[in-house]
C-alpha positions in Angstrom: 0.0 0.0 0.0 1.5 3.5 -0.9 0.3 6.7 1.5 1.4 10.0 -0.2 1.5 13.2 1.5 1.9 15.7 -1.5 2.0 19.0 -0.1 5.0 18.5 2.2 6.8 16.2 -0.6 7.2 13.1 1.6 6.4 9.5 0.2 5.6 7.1 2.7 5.5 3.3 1.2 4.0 0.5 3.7 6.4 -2.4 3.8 5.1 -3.6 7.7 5.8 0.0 8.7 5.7 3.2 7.1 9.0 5.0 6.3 9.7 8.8 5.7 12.1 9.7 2.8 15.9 10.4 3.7 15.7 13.9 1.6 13.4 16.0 4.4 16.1 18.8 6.7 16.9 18.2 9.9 15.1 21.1 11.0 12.3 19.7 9.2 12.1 16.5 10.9 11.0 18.1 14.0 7.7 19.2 12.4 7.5 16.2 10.4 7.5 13.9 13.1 4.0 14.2 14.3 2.4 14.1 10.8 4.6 11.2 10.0 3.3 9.4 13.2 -0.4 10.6 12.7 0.3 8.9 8.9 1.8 5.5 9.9 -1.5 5.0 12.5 -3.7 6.1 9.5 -1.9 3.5 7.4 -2.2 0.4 9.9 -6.0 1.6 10.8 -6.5 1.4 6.5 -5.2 -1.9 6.4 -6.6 -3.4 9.3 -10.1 -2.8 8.1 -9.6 -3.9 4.7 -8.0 -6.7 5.8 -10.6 -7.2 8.4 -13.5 -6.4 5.3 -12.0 -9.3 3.2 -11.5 -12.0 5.7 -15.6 -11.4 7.0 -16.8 -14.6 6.2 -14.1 -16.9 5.7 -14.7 -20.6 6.3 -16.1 -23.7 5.2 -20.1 -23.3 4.8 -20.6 -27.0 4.0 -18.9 -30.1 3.5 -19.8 -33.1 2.7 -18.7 -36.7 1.2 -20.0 -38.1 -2.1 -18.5 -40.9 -2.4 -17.6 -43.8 -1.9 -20.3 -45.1 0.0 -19.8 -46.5 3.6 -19.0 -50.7 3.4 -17.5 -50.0 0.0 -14.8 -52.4 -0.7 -11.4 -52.1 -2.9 -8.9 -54.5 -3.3 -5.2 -53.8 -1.5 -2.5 -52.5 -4.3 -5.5 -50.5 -6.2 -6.4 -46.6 -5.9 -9.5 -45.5 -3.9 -11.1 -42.3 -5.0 -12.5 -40.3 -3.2 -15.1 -37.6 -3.7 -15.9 -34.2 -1.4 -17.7 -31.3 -2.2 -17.2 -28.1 -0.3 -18.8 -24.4 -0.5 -17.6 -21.4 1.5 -15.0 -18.6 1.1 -11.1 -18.4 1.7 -10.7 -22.0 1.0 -7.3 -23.0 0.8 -6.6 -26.9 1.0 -8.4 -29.9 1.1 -6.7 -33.2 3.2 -7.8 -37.0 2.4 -7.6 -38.9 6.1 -7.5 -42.6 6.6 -7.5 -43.3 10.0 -6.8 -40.2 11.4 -3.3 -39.4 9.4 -3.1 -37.6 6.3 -2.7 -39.5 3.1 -3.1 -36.5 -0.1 -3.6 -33.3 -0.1 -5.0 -30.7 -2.2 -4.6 -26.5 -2.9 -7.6 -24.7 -3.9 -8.4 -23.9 -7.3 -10.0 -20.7 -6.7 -9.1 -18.9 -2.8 -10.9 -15.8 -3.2 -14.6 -15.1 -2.9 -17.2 -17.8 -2.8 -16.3 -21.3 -3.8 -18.6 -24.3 -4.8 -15.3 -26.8 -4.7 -15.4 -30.8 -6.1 -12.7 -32.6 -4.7 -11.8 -35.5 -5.7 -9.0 -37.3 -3.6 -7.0 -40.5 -4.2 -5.6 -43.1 -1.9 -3.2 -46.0 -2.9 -4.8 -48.6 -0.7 -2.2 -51.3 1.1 -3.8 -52.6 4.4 -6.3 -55.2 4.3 -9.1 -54.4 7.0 -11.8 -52.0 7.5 -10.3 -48.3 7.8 -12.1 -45.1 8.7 -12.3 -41.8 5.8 -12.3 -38.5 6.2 -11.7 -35.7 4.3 -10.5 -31.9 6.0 -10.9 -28.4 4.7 -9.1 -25.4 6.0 -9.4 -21.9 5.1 -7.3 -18.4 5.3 -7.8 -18.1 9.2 -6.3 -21.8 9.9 -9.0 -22.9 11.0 -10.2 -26.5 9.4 -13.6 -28.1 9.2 -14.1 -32.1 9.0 -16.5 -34.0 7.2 -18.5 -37.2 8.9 -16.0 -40.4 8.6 -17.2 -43.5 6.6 -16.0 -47.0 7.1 -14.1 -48.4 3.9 -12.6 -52.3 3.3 -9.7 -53.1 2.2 -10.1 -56.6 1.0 -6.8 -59.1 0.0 -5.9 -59.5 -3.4 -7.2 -62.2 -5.7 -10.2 -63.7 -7.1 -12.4 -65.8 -6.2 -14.2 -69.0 -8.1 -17.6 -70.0 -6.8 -20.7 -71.9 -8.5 -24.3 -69.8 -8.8 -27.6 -70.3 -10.5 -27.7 -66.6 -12.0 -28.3 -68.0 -15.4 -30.7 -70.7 -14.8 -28.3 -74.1 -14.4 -25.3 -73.8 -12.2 -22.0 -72.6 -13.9 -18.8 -71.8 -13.0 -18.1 -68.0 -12.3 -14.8 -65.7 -10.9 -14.5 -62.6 -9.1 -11.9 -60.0 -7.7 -11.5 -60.2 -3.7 -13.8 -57.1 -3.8 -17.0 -58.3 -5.3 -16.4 -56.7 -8.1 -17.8 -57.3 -11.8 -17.8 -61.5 -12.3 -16.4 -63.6 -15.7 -18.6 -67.1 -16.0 -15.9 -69.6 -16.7 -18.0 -72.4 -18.2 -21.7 -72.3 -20.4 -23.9 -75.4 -21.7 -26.6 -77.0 -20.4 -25.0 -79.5 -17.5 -24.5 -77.8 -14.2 -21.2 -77.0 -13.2 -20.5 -77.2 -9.5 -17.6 -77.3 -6.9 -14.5 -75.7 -8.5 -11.1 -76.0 -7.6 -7.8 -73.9 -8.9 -4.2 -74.7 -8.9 -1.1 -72.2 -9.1 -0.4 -73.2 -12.9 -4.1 -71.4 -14.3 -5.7 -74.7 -14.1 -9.2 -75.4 -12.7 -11.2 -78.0 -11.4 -15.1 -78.9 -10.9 -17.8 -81.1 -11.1 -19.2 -81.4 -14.3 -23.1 -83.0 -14.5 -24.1 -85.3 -17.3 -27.0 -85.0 -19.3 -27.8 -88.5 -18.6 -26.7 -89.0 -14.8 -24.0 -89.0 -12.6 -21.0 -86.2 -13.0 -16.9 -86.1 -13.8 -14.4 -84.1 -12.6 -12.9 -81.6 -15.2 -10.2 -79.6 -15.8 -9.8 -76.2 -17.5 -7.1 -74.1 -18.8 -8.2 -70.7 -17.8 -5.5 -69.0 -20.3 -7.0 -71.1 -22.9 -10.0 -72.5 -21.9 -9.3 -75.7 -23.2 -10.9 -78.6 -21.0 -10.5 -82.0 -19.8 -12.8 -84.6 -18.8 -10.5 -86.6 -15.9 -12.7 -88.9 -14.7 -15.3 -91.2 -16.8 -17.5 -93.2 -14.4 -20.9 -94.7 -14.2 -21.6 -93.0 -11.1 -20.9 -89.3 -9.8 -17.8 -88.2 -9.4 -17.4 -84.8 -7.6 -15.9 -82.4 -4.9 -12.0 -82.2 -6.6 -9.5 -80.6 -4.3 -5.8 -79.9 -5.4 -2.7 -81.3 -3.6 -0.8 -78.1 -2.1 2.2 -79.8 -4.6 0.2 -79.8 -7.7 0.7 -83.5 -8.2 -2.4 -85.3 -6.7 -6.2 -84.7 -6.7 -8.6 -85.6 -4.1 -12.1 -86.2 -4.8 -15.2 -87.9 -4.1 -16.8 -90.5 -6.1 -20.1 -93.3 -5.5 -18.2 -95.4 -8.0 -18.5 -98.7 -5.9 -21.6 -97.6 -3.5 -21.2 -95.0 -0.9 -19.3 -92.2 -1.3 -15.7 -92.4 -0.4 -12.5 -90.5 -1.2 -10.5 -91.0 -4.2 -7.1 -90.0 -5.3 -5.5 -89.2 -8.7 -3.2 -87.8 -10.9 -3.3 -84.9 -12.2 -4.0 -85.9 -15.8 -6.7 -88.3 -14.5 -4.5 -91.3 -14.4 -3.4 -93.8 -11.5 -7.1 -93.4 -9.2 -7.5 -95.2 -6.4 -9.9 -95.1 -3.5 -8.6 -94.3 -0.2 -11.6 -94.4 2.1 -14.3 -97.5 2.3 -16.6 -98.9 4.9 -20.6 -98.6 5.4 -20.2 -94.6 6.4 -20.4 -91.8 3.9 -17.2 -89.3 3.1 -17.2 -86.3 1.9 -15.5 -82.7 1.8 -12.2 -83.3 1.0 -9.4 -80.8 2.0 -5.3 -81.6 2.0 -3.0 -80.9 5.0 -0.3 -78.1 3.9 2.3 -81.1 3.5 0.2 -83.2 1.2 0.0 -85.7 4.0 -3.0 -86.0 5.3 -6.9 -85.2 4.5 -9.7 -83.8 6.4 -13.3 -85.0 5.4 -16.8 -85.2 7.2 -18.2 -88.4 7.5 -21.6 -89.6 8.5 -21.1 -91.9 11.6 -23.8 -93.6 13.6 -26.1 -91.0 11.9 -23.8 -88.3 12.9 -22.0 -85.6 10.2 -18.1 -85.1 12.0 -14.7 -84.6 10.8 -12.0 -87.3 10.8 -8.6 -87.0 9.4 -6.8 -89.7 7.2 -3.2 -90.5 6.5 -2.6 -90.6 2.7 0.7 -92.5 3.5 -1.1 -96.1 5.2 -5.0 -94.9 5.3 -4.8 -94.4 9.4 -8.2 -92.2 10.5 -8.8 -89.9 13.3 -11.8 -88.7 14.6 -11.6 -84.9 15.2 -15.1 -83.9 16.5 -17.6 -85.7 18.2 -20.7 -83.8 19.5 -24.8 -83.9 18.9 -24.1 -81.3 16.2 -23.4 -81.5 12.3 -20.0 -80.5 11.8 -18.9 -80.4 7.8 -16.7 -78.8 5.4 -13.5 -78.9 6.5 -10.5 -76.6 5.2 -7.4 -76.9 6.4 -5.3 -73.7 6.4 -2.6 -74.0 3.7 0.2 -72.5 5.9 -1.2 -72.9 9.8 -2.3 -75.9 11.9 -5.8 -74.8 11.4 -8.8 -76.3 10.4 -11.8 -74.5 9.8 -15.4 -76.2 9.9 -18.7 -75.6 9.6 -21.5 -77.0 12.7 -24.5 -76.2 14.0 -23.4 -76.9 17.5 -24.5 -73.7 19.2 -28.3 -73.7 17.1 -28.0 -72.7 13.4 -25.0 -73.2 11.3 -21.5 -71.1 12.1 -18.2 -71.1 11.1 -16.0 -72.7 13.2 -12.2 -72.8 13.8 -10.0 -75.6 15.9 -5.8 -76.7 16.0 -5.2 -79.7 13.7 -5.2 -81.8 16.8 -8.8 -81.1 17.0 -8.2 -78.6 20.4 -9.3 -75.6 20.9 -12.6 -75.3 19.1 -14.3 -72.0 18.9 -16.7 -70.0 16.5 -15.7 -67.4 14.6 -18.9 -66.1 13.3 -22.5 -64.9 14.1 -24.9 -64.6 11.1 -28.5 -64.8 12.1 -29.4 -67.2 9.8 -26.1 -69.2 9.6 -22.6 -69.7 7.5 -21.2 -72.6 5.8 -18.0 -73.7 3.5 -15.3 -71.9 4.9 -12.3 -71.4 2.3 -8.8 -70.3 2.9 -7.0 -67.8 1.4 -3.0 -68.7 0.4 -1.5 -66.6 3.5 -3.9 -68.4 5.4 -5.0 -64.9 6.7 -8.6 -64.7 5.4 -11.7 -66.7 5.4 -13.8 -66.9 1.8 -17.7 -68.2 3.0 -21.2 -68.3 2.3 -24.1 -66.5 4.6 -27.9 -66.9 4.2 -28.5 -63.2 4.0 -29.2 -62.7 0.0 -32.8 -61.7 -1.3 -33.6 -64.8 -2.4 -35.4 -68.1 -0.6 -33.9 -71.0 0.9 -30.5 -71.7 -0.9 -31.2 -68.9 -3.3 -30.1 -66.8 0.0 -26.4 -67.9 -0.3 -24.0 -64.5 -0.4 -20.4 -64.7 -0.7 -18.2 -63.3 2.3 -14.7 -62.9 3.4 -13.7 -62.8 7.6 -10.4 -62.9 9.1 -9.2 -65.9 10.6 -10.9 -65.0 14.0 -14.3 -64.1 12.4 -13.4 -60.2 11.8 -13.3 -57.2 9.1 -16.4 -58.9 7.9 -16.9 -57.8 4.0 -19.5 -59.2 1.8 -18.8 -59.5 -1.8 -22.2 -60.6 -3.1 -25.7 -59.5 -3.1 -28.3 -60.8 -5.2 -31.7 -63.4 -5.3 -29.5 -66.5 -6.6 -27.4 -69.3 -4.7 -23.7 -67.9 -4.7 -22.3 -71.3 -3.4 -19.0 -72.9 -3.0 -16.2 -70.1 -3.2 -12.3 -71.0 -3.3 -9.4 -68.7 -3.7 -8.6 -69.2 -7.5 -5.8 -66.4 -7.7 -3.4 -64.7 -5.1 -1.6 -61.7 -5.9 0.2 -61.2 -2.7 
């Protein structure tokens, strides 16, 4: 600001204070002195009240999140953005805040005079787990204004292969860790159930026959060529891979009941590991390729047992009035995670491979089932009767934590999402 006081020839320029020019007499400066003082308390009055006139009404009139909506889910390594808008005056940065600490910032486009403002804000997710989102203004005063938090997940990377009826038969469908779009896998008229993928791109399921009975097959996911491994009059079904690569377990009524079978991997060199007068089921390997967990129906009863593959020695690993079924052994732990109805409806369940310490991990109101590990052995893939749909049409896709927690749900619909498995792992 420049203050000029003609008459007397003195230029005053305001640089923090107001300075008189070295060229006034000495005997001048005795007169001067007073005016110059009068001037300098005229200058800091000017500027206090325009400064005062153009900071009236600073601040942040409204803020608010658009989105992502609360629950949404992205999957770790990928970019969430998020959306603001804010309206007031003086606006000078915008802050993204994930759990309390700053992760981007933003400058103002326009500082001066009212401001309608769209932010959009970006954040490289990296932590799997629920994480609370906020996002901050602040304006010329310093002061800063907050908008309500939302809870985002954070889900593991991957995909996820499951079986659903959301084109009439039962096909074979996969989907990113998030719940993102789906890609069906198989088409034709047989159902395709129960799939099963290996580190090399290759999957498994059970493939129905037009006239009876079902096969395991394999597919090429790169290629989509496929395989027919198994070619029986009965049904054939429930294919897990070894953790090597080098074996298949499945299920087959070949000879009667159904008992657990072993193959290679291009269908040759079966042979049945389990027999007696009690059904078996639910095959899933022990990390080392050693052993198998199954549920078997004895004396009326649905329990888990454990079998060597080495001599065929068994193990009874539950025994109570409830169903217990579906088996998983973690692929890097001495877990095993079950499903029972124990405690009233069906829950999953979690217990040490010795069959100690047996506890419940979840709480849906109308029950879980077919617990799946992920390959860290971190995470938890599920079903939960909590779609739109009736009876097994209900069946929604879930992933917990080992001990039942960050809860995410990946599907929503009125059809039977059944049967997930990890089919990729990015981690």
């Amino acid at each position: 600001m420049f203050c000029m006081l003609g008459s007397l020839g003195v230029g005053v320029v305001y640089t923090g204070r107001c300075a008189v020019a070295e060229r006034v007499s000495v005997p001048e400066k005795a007169v001067l002195l007073p005016l110059s003082l009068a001037l300098v308390l005229a200058c800091g009055a000017l500027i206090v009240f325009i400064a005062g006139y153009g900071l009236s009404g600073v601040g942040v009139a409204e803020l608010r999140m658009v989105s992502p909506s609360s629950g949404s889910i992205v999957v770790a390594g990928e970019t969430m953005v998020v959306h603001a808008a804010a309206t007031g005056k003086g606006l000078i940065k915008s802050e993204l805040l994930v759990d309390g600490a700053v992760v981007d910032s933003l400058p103002s486009p326009r500082v001066t005079g009212l401001t309608d403002w769209s932010i959009t804000h970006s954040w490289m997710a990296q932590l799997p787990g629920h994480h609370r989102v906020t996002v901050r203004v602040r304006d010329l005063t310093g002061s800063a204004v907050e908008s309500r938090s939302l809870v985002v997940a954070i889900a593991p990377p991957g995909r996820i292969a499951f079986a659903s009826n959301r084109t009439g038969n039962y096909e074979i469908y996969t989907m990113p860790t998030d719940g993102g779009e789906s890609e069906g896998i198989t088409s034709g008229p047989e159902e395709k159930r129960q799939p099963s993928c290996g580190d090399t791109g290759a999957m498994l399921y059970t493939a129905g026959r037009p006239t009876g009975g079902a096969d395991i097959r394999l597919v090429e996911l790169e290629t989509g060529q496929s395989l027919d491994l198994t070619v029986s009059l009965g049904r054939d079904h429930s294919p897990r891979w070894a953790p090597d690569g080098e074996s298949i377990g499945f299920v087959s009524d070949r000879y009667g009941l159904s008992q657990l079978f072993i193959m290679n991997p291009d269908g040759g060199g079966q042979f049945q590991l389990t027999s007696g007068d009690s059904l078996a089921e639910q095959p899933s390997w022990s990390p080392d390729g050693s052993f198998l967990v199954f549920a078997s129906q004895s004396q009326g009863n649905w329990e888990i047992f454990r079998i060597s593959v080495q001599d065929g020695a068994i193990s009874r690993l539950t025994e109570n009035p409830g169903l217990d079924s579906y088996p998983a052994w973690s692929p890097n732990s001495d877990l095993i995670a079950f499903t029972s109805d124990r405690e009233g409806n069906q829950q999953i369940y979690i217990m040490n491979a010795d069959a100690s310490d047996q506890r419940r991990i979840t709480s849906f109101p109308s029950g879980a089932e077919q617990a799946q590990w992920s390959p860290d052995g971190e995470w938890i893939v599920c079903v939960a009767y909590t779609g739109r749909g009736e009876g097994l049409d209900a069946r929604e896709i879930y992933l917990v934590r080992q001990d039942g927690s960050d809860q995410m749900r990946l599907t929503d619909n009125a059809f039977d999402d059944t049967e997930p498995v990890w089919c990729e792992y990015d981690g």
